[in-house]
C-alpha angles and dihedrals in degrees: 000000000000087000107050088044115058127172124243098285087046103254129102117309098161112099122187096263084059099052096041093071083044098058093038094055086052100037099037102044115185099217120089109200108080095230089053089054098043075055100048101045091040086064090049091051088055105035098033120217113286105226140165116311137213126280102227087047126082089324096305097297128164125269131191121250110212118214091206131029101239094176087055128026107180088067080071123090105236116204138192119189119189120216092359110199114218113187112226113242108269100006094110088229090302093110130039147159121222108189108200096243132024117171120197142188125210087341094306113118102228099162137041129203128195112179116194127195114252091223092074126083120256090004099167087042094053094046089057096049084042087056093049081049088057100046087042086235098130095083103252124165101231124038107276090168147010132269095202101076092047092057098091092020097133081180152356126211133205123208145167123182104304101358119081121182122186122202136138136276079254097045121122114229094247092063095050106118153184126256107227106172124069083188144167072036101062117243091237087056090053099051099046084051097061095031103253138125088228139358126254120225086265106055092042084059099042079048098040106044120009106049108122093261099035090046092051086049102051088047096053104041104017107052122086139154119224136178107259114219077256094060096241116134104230122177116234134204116199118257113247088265101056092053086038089057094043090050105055085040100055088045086056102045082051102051105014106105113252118233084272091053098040096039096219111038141359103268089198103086133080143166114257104202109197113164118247112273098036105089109263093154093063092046080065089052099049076047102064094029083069095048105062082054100049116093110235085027108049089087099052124117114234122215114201121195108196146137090194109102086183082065091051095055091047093056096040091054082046083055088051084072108045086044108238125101122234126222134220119219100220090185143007096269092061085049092056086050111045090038093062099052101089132225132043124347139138106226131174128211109198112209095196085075091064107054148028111274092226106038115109109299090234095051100126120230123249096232111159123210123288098185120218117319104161131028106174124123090220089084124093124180115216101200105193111203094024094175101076120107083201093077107038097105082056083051097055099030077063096048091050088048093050106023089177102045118121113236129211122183120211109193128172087204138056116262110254108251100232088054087042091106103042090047089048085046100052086038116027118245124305120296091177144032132178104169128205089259102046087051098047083042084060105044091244087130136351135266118268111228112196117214111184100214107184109036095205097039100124126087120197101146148350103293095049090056089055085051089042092054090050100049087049102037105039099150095055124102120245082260104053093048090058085048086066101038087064096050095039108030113140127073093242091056091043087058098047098047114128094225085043088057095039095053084052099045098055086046084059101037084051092051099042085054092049108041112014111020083072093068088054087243136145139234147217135207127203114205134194088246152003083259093052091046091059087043094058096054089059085052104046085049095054085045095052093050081046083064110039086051087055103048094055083048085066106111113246104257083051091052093074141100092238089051097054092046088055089048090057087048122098082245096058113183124299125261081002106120127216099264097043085050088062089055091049097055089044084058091094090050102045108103089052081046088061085048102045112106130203121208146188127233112188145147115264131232127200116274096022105131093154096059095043094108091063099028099054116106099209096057095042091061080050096049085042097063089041091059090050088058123087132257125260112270102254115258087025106136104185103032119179113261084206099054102027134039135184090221097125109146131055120187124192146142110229102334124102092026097106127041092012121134128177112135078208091086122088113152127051112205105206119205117153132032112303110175134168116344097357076060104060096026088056095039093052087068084088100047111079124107123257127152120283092012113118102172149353128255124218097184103189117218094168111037114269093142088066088060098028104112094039088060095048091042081078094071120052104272088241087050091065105014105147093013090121124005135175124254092225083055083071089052087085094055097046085059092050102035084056083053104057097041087047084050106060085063104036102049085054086063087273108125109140120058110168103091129069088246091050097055092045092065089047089061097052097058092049082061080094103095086221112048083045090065097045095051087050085054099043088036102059081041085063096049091046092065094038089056096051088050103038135110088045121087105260090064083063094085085057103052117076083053094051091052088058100030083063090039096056087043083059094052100046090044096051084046108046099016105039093154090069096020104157094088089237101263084153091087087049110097104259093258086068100035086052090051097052093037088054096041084048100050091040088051087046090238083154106054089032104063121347126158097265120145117271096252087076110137083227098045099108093041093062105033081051083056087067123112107231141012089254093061095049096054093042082050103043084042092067101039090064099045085056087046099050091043088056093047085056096090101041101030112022099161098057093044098062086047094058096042088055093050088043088055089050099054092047096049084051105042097037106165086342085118110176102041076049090053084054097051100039080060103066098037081057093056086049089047092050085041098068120163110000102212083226088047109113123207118250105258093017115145110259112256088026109126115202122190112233078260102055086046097063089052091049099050078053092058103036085056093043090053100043085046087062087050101249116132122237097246116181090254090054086044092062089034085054087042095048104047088042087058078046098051104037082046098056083041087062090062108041108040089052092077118108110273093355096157087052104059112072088200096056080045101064100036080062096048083049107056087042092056087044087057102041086051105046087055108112132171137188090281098042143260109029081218131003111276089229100067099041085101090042082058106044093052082057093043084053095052096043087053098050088045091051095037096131090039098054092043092043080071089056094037104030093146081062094059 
């Protein structure tokens, strides 16, 4: 710290009562939570303590000491540790973490590394649970990590052999990422540098994000914390596209010629084009965050276009840290004003006050001249959403009132090719690109699937509403069909009837129960007008109480979880029709069907009572954040009304369709034209990530499949490859994807799965590390593609093999894996969950053989239920290893016995399976035996009666003492036996308090009396025990306390047990 921060004549200024406070601020944080301490010292690290200055200098005020030099990092010192131990609170030592890197800076930890083998399954995976462990953010009960490294962890990697994904210590599993950009270094420099062809996810992270200089900067300008829809804080890192766009901008902005310069136009400007979905807001926050640390830029005013008020907030929160407080221009005459002060500023101009929500989204705004109030080449406008025609006399309007500025254009969609030119040439050519493809390829957001739901929907003339009429209205005469065409004869009206809309609204209510509402997602429609969205609310609602009626008409035997499973089968149930099968599968779900709501959002017009209850702002924000929330579990008869919420359904016309983000979305209802950028901007709603969501659906009511690629041929084919495909596109790789799982068994001679012996065999081949992990990769790659095409019929052929292909995964995990034995069908979307839970539960998997302890009342029975010899001592191998791993806490000593004796058999007996059977046998009746009250410790004084308790404390000893190479003479067996009474005695009395373990105090009075007894203990040839390692026992005698505490009080309580 003395050396980053020199005084005025450049030697040392800080004196110890300076840095003290310093220190203090950094090392003895005030907030509690963990997230809000990460906050609060991350904003030290940045923005340094002020503390008292120096006399001679300014007066004496006060200056900021910085922890870290941000301007020039190689005047840091830059550490790597290596399997850095890390003792857990309260363990005494006894108990640690050591995660495999830990990088700091200047001392600080900033990053965290956990490496996992390939060889494992899951490695990446693992590494991530192993980092929450770390950081005790898993919800144990007990601490399984350490804060205190975490509070100045900016952000944690997992890696395993080639693959590297960065995250935070709050990300879900699900958001952890590669890093696939070494810039502003090129890749080909960085190759050569290290001697490869081509980098591994690994090295293009190592490369890309933790050298010295790009760490600091990532630190400094990509990091920020924001408020979750669940209310939760998380911290967030850019994504590799986002750094990758700063930085080519702000390469730009610094060596691009300005008009002067040029002559014609500012040459410093571009478009970044990052799909919806992707983050392209916060990639204008970590923009601007650079710039006001980047010498030549950090003056600069910045001019934001936006309608996003979420935006807003973010940047505002950004300004917070680089002290200054950004304005918002609410009408023309404010723009005028805060655009001619010169100088630096951050200033908004929000484009929603200046237009109708629901007008056409290219009506152009009526925006007059401002003429020119800053001329200044310090200025750069940031224009979020450039594509729209609709703002581009705010655009120029801009342009005219800043002729000088710099202009960067930020866009969710391609540029149409036909406006391609006018946009470069507003903006200046692309800096960045993120394409629809690269962001599905990453996980950033999920794949659209298109279903196309009314086949003669669309009405373009004459002759297709006549179509449309007859498709809609089948039972009807020739008469009575030209009696409707006259009433309702124009496409608008068609598309507004009330039987046209509730037709429509029962197939999608059909469809969202079927294939959405399982995944306990939400849904949007978009309707022709404000008139047919309300519309549709009174119809939804009809159709749900349709439903509901039919589902409790459902006889009994029909009305069951079994039933609804069969009914999801190829088989199906005989004599049941499709639709009633349908019915039949809803059934679980029917008392959150009666609750579900469906609700307009629409603009407001003057004198529309009726419609006050869609049209108020106020409620709309409300409905908005009700929709955000999650549904209701199903069968939950009390949800929580601040966590949950039966909004399911919005229905709009065209709000909601930009700018909107809620990952609880998962279906788009079309139901009036959508072309160009509307199209890809509405149809990104349903794009964003969320767990157990594989995909988006866009279902067309209208026909916007039979002008589809007309629509997207105005864009280049690279610019919008993968932005709406077909289901039945998915149809190919659900082939393939079902034969490569079915091939990693049968080309080992495997090639039949349906029976228990089958699948045993399955299992074990997956006893192989590496083919396990393999199966686990290709398997959840099969039930992503069965969940995008189920429920429909062509799923049907794949079904019966996923069922026991999951079953078998479960198996093998519980077997081989029984610390994380639940196979993980948590990460498969809910259709296909539901379709293993309910296989499982319908086989008896989980009565037959789960991963309970050996000492099960049932254990031999089932392990007696297996096929062959082989199974049953694989089986009955692995039982007692996770037996013997969960007696190492409270019975050490014994543990390592049995896991010797366990070695021993298995060397012996090696694939001699039945004599193994009969030996693992008996190993399992010691193990249940446990502590027999006659049994009598090796080396125990004849006539000394110790009590299963005290015998656990004295094996401790005893080891302890024949580790340090002293013999257990009769004289040391009655001085063990007597300080363990001693001990266990004085333990009685002590653990017993109210919230003992919980009170460090209490903690280390106890440790110390305990190292004070272990050491005062002296025999005819010396020490009982060396002097040096009373403190070393008692941290094991501690542990051993707090792992036996019911026990131990049960000898002073017994009536309580």
């Amino acid at each position: 710290m003395r050396r980053i921060n020199p005084g005025p004549d450049g030697g040392p200024w800080l004196d110890d009562g300076r840095v003290a406070p310093a220190v203090a601020a950094l090392t003895r944080p005030k907030a509690a939570r963990l997230v809000e301490v990460n906050e609060a010292l991350t904003e030290l690290l940045l923005l340094g303590l002020p503390v008292e200055g120096i006399p001679e200098v300014d007066g004496g005020r006060s200056r900021r000491v910085r922890f870290i030099d941000w301007d020039t990092p190689s005047n840091n010192d830059f550490l790597v540790i290596n399997q850095f131990r890390v003792d857990i609170p309260g363990s005494q030592g006894r108990r640690y973490i050591e995660p495999d890197i830990v990088l700091f800076v200047n001392g600080i930890p900033l990053v965290v590394v956990e490496a996992k083998s390939p060889t494992v399954s899951s490695p990446v995976a693992k590494a991530i649970r192993q980092l929450a462990r770390y950081a005790d953010q898993r919800g144990a009960v007990a601490r399984e990590g350490n804060e205190r490294l975490f509070h100045t962890n900016q952000f944690v990697v997992a890696t395993s052999w080639d693959v590297a994904k960065v995250g935070t210590f709050t990300s879900e599993p699900d958001h952890f990422a590669e890093w696939k950009t070494t810039e502003p270094t090129p890749e080909a420099e960085v190759a050569e540098a290290l001697g490869v062809g081509e980098l591994t996810s690994q090295q293009r992270l190592v490369a890309g994000m933790l050298a010295p200089e790009r760490l600091l900067d990532v630190v400094r300008h990509f990091t920020l914390f924001m408020p979750t829809q669940s209310g939760r804080t998380v911290k967030i890192v850019a994504r590799y596209q986002q750094y990758r766009a700063v930085q080519r901008t702000v390469h730009r902005l610094a060596t691009g010629k300005t008009r002067a310069v040029d002559g014609e136009f500012d040459r410093r400007g571009g478009i970044i084009w990052h799909t919806q979905g992707s983050g392209k807001s916060l990639t204008m926050v970590f923009l601007i965050r650079v710039m006001r640390t980047r010498p030549g830029l950090v003056g600069f005013k910045v001019v934001v276009v936006t309608d996003r008020k979420d935006l807003q907030d973010q940047l505002a929160r950004t300004a917070e840290l680089t002290g200054e407080t950004p304005r918002t221009a609410r009408n023309v005459q404010q723009v005028r004003s805060l655009l001619s002060v010169p100088g630096k500023a951050l200033l908004f101009a929000m484009i929603q006050k200046y237009r109708n929500p629901d007008a056409a989204k290219d009506a152009p705004l009526e925006v007059k001249s401002l003429g020119v109030l800053d001329p200044s080449e310090n200025v750069v406008v940031l224009v979020d959403e450039a594509h729209r025609s609709h703002s581009s006399a705010l655009h120029a309007v801009l342009l005219d009132a800043l002729p000088n500025a710099a202009r960067i254009g930020f866009t969710g969609t391609p540029i149409i090719m036909g406006k391609r030119k006018r946009t470069h040439a507003i903006f200046g050519p692309y800096l960045d690109r993120y394409t629809i493809g690269q962001s599905e390829a990453d996980g950033a957001t999920v794949p659209i699937r298109y279903e196309g739901r009314t086949t003669k929907s669309d009405v373009q003339d004459a002759e297709d509403l006549d179509e449309l009429f007859e498709d809609m209205f089948p039972d009807r005469t020739d008469a009575e069909l030209a009696k409707i065409r006259r009433r309702w004869g124009t496409t608008g009206n068609v598309l507004e009837a009330e039987k046209m809309i509730a037709a429509k609204a029962r197939d999608m209510l059909r469809h969202y129960v079927d294939t959405v509402l399982p995944g306990g997602f939400k849904a949007q429609a978009v309707a022709t007008s404000r008139l047919a969205a309300v519309r549709y609310r009174d119809a939804l609602v009809a159709a749900r109480d349709e439903m509901v009626a039919r589902l409790d008409a459902l006889p009994a035997e029909l009305r069951t979880a079994e039933a609804a499973d069969r009914a999801a089968s190829p088989e199906g149930i005989p004599g049941v029709g499709r639709a009633r099968l349908r019915d039949v599968r809803a059934w679980p779900y029917r008392d959150l069907i009666a609750r579900l709501d469906f609700i307009p959002v629409i603009s407001g017009e003057q004198n529309e009572k009726d419609w006050r209850d869609w049209t108020d702002e106020a409620r709309q924000r409300t409905v908005i954040e009700e929709f955000k929330k999650p549904l209701p579990a199903p069968g939950d008869p009390a949800p929580d009304p601040a966590t949950t919420s039966t909004v399911a359904f919005l229905l709009v016309k065209s709000m909601l369709l930009t700018g909107f983000d809620a990952a609880v979305d998962q279906v788009l209802y079309l139901d009036r034209r959508i072309k160009k950028a509307e199209l890809l901007q509405a149809i990104a709603r349903v794009n964003r990530t969320a767990r157990g969501k594989a995909n988006g659906y866009v279902v067309d009511y209208f026909g916007v499949a039979k002008h589809l690629h007309a629509a997207l041929e105005a864009y280049a084919a690279e610019d919008v490859q993968g932005a709406l495909a077909s289901i039945t596109d998915e149809l190919p790789l659900l082939a393939d994807r079902h034969a490569k799982v079915r091939g990693l068994f049968t080309s080992r001679g495997q090639d039949r799965f349906a029976t228990p012996t089958d699948q045993e065999a399955c299992v074990q081949l997956l006893a192989d590390d590496a083919l396990r992990a393999t199966f686990q990769v290709a398997y959840r790659a099969l039930t992503r593609s069965l969940e995008t095409v189920l429920p429909r019929p062509e799923a049907l052929p794949y079904v019966a093999d996923t069922k026991a292909f999951g079953v078998i995964g479960l198996l093998a995990r519980r077997r081989y894996e029984r610390e994380d034995a639940d196979f993980g069908v948590s990460v498969y979307g809910d259709k296909v969950r539901r379709l293993i839970d309910d296989h499982v539960v319908a086989l008896g998997i989980i009565q037959k053989i789960p991963p309970v302890s050996i000492t099960d009342a049932h254990f031999d029975e089932k392990v007696g239920g297996l096929t062959s010899n082989r199974a049953k001592a694989s089986e009955m191998e692995h039982a007692l290893r996770h037996h013997i791993s969960g007696m190492l806490d409270a019975d050490p000593v014994r543990a390592r016995t049995l896991s010797q004796q366990l070695s021993e058999i298995l060397d012996r007996l090696r694939d001699q399976w039945e004599q193994l059977v009969l030996e693992l046998g008996g190993l399992i009746d010691k193990a249940r035996a446990g502590r027999a009250t006659s049994e009598r410790p090796e080396d125990a004084p004849d006539g000394v009666q110790l009590t299963p308790v005290e015998r656990l404390f004295f094996d401790v000893l005893r080891a302890e003492r024949l580790a340090e190479g002293k013999e257990m003479t009769p004289v040391a067996g009655e001085a063990v036996a007597e300080l363990t009474v001693f001990i266990v005695d004085h333990l009685c009395g002590e653990i017993g308090r109210v919230r003992f373990w919980g009170n460090a105090h209490a903690r280390q009075r106890l440790h110390s009396w305990i190292t004070v007894a272990v050491a005062d203990v002296f025999i005819d040839d010396g020490d009982l025990f060396d002097q040096e390692r009373a403190e070393a026992i008692a941290d094991q005698l501690v542990e051993l306390a707090r792992h036996n505490h019911a026990a131990i009080i049960a000898t002073v309580l017994p009536e309580a047990w």
